[in-house]
C-alpha atoms as a printed R data frame, in Angstrom:
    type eleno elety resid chain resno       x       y       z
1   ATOM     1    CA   UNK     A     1  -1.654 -52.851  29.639
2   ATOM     2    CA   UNK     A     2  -4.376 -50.122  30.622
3   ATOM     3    CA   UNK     A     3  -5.811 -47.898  28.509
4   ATOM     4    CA   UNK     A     4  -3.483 -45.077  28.440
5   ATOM     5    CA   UNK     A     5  -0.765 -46.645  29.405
6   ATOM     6    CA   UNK     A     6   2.644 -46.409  27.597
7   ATOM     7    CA   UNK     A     7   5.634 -48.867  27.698
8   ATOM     8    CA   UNK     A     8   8.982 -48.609  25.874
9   ATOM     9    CA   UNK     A     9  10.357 -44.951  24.921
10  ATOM    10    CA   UNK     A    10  10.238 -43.517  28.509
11  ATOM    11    CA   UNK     A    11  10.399 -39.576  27.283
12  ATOM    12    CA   UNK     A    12   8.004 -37.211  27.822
13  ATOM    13    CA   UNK     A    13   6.173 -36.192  24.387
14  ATOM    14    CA   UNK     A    14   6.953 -32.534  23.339
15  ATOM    15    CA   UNK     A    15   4.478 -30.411  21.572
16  ATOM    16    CA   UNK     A    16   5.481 -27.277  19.889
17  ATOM    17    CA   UNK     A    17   3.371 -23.989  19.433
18  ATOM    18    CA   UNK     A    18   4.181 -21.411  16.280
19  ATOM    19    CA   UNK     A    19   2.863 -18.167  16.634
20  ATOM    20    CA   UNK     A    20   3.019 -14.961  14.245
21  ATOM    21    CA   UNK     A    21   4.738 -11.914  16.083
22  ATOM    22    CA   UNK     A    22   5.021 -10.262  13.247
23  ATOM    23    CA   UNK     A    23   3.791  -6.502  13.607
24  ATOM    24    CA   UNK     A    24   0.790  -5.880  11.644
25  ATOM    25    CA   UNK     A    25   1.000  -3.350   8.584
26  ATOM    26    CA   UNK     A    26  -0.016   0.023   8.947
27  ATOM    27    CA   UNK     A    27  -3.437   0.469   7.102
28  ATOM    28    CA   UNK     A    28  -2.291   3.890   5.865
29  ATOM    29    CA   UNK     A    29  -0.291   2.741   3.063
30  ATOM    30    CA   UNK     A    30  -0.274  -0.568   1.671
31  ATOM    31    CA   UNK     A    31  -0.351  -0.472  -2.366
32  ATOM    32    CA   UNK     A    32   2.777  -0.328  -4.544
33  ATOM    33    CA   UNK     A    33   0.772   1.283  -6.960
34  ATOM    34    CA   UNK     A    34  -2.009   3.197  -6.900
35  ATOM    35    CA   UNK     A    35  -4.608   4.471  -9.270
36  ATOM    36    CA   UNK     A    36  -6.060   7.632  -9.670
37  ATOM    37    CA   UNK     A    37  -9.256   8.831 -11.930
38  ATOM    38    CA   UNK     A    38 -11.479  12.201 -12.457
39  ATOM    39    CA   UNK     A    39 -14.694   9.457 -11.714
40  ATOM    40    CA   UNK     A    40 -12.607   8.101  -8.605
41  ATOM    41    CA   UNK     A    41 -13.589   8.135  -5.197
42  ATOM    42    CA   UNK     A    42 -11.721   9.118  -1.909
43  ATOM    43    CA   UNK     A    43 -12.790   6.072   0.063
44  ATOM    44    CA   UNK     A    44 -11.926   3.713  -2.937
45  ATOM    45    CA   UNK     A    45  -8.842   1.447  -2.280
46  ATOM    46    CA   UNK     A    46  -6.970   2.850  -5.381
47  ATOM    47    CA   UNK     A    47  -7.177  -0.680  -7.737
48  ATOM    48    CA   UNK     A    48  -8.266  -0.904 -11.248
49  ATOM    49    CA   UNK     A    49 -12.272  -0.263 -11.099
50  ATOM    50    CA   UNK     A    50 -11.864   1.528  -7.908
51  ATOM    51    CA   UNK     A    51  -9.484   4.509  -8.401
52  ATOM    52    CA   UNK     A    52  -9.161   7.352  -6.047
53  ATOM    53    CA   UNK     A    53 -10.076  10.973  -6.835
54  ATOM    54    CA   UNK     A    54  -7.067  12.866  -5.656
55  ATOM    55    CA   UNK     A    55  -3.302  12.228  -5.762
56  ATOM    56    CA   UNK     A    56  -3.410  13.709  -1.549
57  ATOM    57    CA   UNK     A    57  -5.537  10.362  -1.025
58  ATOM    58    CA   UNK     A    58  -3.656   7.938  -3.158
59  ATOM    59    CA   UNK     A    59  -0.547   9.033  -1.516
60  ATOM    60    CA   UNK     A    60  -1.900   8.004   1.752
61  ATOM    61    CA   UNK     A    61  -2.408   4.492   0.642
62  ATOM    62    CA   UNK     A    62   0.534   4.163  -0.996
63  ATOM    63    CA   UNK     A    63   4.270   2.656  -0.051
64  ATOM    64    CA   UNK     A    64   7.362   3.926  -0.166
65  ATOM    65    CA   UNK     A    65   8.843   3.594  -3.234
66  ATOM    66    CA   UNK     A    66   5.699   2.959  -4.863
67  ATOM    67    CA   UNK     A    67   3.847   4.953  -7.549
68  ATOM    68    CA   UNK     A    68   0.567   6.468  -8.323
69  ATOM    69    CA   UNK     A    69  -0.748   6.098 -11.884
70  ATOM    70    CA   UNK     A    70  -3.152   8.938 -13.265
71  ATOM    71    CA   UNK     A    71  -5.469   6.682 -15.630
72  ATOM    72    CA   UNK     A    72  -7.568   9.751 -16.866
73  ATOM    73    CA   UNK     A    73  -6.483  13.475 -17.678
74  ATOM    74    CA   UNK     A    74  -7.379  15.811 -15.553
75  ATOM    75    CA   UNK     A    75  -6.712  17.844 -12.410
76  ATOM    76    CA   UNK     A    76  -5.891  15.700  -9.155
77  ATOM    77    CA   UNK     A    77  -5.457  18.876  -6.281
78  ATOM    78    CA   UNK     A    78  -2.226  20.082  -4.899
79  ATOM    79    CA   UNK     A    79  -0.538  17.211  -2.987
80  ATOM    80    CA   UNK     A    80   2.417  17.148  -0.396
81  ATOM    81    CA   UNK     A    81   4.601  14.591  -1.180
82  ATOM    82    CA   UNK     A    82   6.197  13.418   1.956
83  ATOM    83    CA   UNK     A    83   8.030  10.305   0.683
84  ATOM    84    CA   UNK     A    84   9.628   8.476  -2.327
85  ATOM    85    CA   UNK     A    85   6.693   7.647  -4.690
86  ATOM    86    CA   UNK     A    86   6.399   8.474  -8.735
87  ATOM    87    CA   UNK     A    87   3.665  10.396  -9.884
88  ATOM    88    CA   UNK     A    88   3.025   9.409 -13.319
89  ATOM    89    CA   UNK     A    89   0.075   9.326 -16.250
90  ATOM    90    CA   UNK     A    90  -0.419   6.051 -18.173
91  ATOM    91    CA   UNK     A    91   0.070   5.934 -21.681
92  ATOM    92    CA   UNK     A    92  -2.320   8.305 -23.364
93  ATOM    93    CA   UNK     A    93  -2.962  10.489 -20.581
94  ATOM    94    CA   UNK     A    94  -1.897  13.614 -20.043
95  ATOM    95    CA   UNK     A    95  -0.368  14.422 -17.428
96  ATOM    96    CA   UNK     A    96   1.599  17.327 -15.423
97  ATOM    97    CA   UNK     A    97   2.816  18.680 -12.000
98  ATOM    98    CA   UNK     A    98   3.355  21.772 -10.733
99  ATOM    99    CA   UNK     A    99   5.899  22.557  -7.825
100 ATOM   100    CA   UNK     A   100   4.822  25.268  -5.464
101 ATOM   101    CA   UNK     A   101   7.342  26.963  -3.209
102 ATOM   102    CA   UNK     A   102  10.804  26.373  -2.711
103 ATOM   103    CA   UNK     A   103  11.164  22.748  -0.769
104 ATOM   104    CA   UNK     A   104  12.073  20.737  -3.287
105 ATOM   105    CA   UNK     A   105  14.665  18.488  -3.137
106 ATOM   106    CA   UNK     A   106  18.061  18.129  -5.456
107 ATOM   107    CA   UNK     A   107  18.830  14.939  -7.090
């Protein structure tokens, strides 16, 4: 027999290939919850240790559904609120909102 050479099972070897086709996330939102702090930072990623300034910017990085966490008292700026997210303050905190104009929705 030569080197290379195959007797016996006749059938041609099959090799698969797997590849990912799933669409990449959008890198505008991509926390469930995000954290917010008077010493934050815009450009922070909104985790513990590296909270985000304003609620406008933690909204931006955060899902649907998700919620933004005020860890410190104070004021955050005005914020549009263009999807399903809870604004809240952690224990301790105090916290409040403010609705400007007339848009709001009905439960």
């Amino acid at each position: 027999m030569m080197k290379g050479e195959h007797h016996g099972d006749s059938s041609p070897s099959v090799r698969t290939l797997s590849l990912d086709v799933r669409p990449a996330l959008s890198a505008s939102a991509q926390n469930s919850r995000s954290l917010v702090s008077v010493t934050g930072n815009g450009a922070n990623p909104c985790t513990p240790g590296f909270e985000r300034r304003t609620f406008t910017r933690a909204l931006a990085v955060t899902n649907a559904g998700g919620e933004i966490v005020a860890i410190t008292s104070g004021g955050y700026g005005a914020v549009t609120i263009n999807k399903a997210v809870s604004i809240i303050a952690a224990p301790g905190i105090v916290g409040s909102l403010q609705a400007l104009g007339s848009e709001m929705a009905s439960p």
